[in-house]
C-alpha positions as CSV (number, residue, x, y, z in Angstrom):
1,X,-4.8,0.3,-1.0
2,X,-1.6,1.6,0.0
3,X,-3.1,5.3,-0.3
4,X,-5.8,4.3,1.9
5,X,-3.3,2.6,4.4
6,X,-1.0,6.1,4.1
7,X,-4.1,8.3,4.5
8,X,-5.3,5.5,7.6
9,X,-1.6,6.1,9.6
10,X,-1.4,9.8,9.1
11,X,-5.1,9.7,10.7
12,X,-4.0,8.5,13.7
13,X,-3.9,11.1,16.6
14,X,-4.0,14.0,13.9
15,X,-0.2,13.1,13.0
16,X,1.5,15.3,10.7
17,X,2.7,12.9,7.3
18,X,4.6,13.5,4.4
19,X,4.1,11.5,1.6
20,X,6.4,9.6,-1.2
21,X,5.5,9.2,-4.7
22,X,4.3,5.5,-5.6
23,X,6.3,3.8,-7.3
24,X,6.1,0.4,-8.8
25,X,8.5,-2.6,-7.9
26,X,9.4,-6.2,-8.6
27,X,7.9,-8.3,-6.3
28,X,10.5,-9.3,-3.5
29,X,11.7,-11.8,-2.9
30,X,11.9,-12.2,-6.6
31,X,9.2,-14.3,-8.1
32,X,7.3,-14.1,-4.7
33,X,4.2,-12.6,-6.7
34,X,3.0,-9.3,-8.7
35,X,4.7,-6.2,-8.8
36,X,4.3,-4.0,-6.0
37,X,3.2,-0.8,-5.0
38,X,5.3,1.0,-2.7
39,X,5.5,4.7,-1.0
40,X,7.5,5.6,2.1
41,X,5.7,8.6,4.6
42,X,7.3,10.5,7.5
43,X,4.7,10.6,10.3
44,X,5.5,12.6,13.6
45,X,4.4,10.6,16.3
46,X,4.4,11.0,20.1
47,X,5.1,7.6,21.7
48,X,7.1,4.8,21.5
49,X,8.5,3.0,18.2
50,X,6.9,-0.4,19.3
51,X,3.3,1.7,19.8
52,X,4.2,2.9,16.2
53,X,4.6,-0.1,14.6
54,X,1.7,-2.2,16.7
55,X,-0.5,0.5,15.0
56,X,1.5,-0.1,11.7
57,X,0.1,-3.9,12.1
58,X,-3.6,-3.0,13.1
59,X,-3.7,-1.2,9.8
60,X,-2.3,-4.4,8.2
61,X,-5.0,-6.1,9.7
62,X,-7.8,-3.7,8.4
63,X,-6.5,-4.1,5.4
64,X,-6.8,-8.0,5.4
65,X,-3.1,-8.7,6.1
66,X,-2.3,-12.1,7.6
67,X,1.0,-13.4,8.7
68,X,1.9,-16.9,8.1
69,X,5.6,-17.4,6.7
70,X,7.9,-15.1,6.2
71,X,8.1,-13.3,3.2
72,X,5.2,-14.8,1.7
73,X,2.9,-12.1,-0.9
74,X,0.9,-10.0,1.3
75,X,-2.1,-8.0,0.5
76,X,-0.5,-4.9,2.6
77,X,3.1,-4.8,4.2
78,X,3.8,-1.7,6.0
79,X,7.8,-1.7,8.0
80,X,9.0,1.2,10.5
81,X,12.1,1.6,8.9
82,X,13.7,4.3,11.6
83,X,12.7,5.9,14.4
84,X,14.8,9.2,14.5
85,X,18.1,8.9,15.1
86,X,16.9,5.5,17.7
87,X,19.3,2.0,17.1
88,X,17.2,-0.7,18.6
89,X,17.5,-2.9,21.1
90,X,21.4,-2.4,20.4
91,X,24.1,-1.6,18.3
92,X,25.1,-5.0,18.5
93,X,21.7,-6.3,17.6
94,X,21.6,-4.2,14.8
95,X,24.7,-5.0,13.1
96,X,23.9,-9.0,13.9
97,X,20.7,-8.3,11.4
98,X,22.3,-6.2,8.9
99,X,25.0,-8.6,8.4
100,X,22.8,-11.5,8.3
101,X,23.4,-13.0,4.8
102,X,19.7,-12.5,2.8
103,X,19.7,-16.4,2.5
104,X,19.0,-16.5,6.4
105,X,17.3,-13.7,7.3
106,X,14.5,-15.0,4.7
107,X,14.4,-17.9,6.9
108,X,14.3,-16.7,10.3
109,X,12.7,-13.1,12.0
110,X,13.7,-11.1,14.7
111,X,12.5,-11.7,18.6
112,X,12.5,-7.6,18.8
113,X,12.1,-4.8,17.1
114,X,15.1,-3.9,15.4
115,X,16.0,-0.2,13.9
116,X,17.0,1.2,11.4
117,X,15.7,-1.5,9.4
118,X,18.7,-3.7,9.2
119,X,18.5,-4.4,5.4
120,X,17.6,-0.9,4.2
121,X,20.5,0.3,2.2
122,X,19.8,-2.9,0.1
123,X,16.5,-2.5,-1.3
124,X,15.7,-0.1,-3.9
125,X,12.0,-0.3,-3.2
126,X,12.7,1.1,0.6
127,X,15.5,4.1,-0.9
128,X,13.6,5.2,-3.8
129,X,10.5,6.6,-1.5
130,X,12.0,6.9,1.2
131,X,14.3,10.2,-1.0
132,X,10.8,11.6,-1.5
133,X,10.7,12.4,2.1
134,X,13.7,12.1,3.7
135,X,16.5,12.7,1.6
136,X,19.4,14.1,4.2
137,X,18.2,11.3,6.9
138,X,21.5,10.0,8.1
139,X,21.6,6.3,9.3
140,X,22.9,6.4,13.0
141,X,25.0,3.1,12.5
142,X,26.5,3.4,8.6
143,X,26.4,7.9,8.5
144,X,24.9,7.1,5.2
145,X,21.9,9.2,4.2
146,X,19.3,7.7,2.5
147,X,20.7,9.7,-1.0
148,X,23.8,8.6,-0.7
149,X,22.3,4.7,-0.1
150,X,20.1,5.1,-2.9
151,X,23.2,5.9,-5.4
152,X,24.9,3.4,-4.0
153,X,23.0,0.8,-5.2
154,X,23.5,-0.6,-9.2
155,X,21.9,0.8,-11.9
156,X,19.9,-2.1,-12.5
157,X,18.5,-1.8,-9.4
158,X,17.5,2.0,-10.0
159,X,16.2,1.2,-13.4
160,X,14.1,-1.7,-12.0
161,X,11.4,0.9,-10.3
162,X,9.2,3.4,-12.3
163,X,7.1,6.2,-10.8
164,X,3.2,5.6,-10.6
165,X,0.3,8.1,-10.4
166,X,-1.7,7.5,-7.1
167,X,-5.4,7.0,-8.3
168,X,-7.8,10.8,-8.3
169,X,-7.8,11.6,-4.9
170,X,-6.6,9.3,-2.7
171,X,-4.5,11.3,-0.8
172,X,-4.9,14.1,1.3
173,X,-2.3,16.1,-0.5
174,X,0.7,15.7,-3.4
175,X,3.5,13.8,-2.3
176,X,6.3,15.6,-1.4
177,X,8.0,14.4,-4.9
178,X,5.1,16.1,-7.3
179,X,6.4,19.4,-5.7
């Protein structure tokens, strides 16, 4: 399913995608169900962040995705983590939801859309892919890049996630990884 959803977004307007290798992850919020699949794709895309990720939740949707509680097990999540170099709405926004202990933010959910994803540089399953594709991309807030995120998280974390072979054809080309 996520190859379909991948292959479904990078179908939309002809955009040009780059694909992640899947990779396999403890469910999170821990315990919150089965592993999951997850993948990361650069997409270039003409409009607007918030047209991006309405059609990010119409593919949900086609997918079966309902929304209910937060956090809950999904049959399909897909996040826009960035948006270029974009902080949105606000710098101080953004640093209100990045410094948001994790007790809290499980609890409540933005108003707005908020980038970079506020809690990025904690979650392995978000790093991992997202070095596939996008290795040198710098955070506009922290001056991170996403490698320097990724080894900044512990080991444990790192050793939690394994690499998964995407099922005979179900993408339109090798993730960028496989090169």
């Amino acid at each position: 399913m996520v190859c379909a959803a991948m292959k479904k977004l990078a179908d939309l307007e002809n955009a040009t995608a780059h694909f992640s290798r899947l990779y396999q992850t403890p469910a999170f919020p821990e315990g919150a169900g089965p592993d999951f699949i997850n993948a990361a794709l650069t997409l270039s895309w003409q409009g607007e962040a918030a047209d991006l990720l309405t059609h990010l939740h119409w593919v949900e949707r086609s997918f079966g995705r309902t929304r209910r509680t937060r956090w809950e097990a999904r049959v399909l999540d897909l996040d826009l983590i960035a948006f270029g170099d974009q902080v949105l709405p606000d710098l101080e926004t953004q640093a209100r939801w990045r410094n948001l202990p994790s007790d809290r933010a499980a609890e409540i959910a933005p108003e707005t859309l908020i980038l970079p994803h506020p809690r990025l540089a904690e979650r392995v399953f978000v790093l991992a892919p997202l070095a596939d594709v996008a290795p040198d991309w710098v955070h506009p807030v922290t001056g991170l890049t996403i490698a320097e995120m990724l080894a900044a998280l512990p080991q444990a974390d790192r050793d939690a996630i394994t690499v998964v072979d995407p099922p005979a054809g179900a993408l339109p080309f090798p993730p960028i990884g496989d090169t």
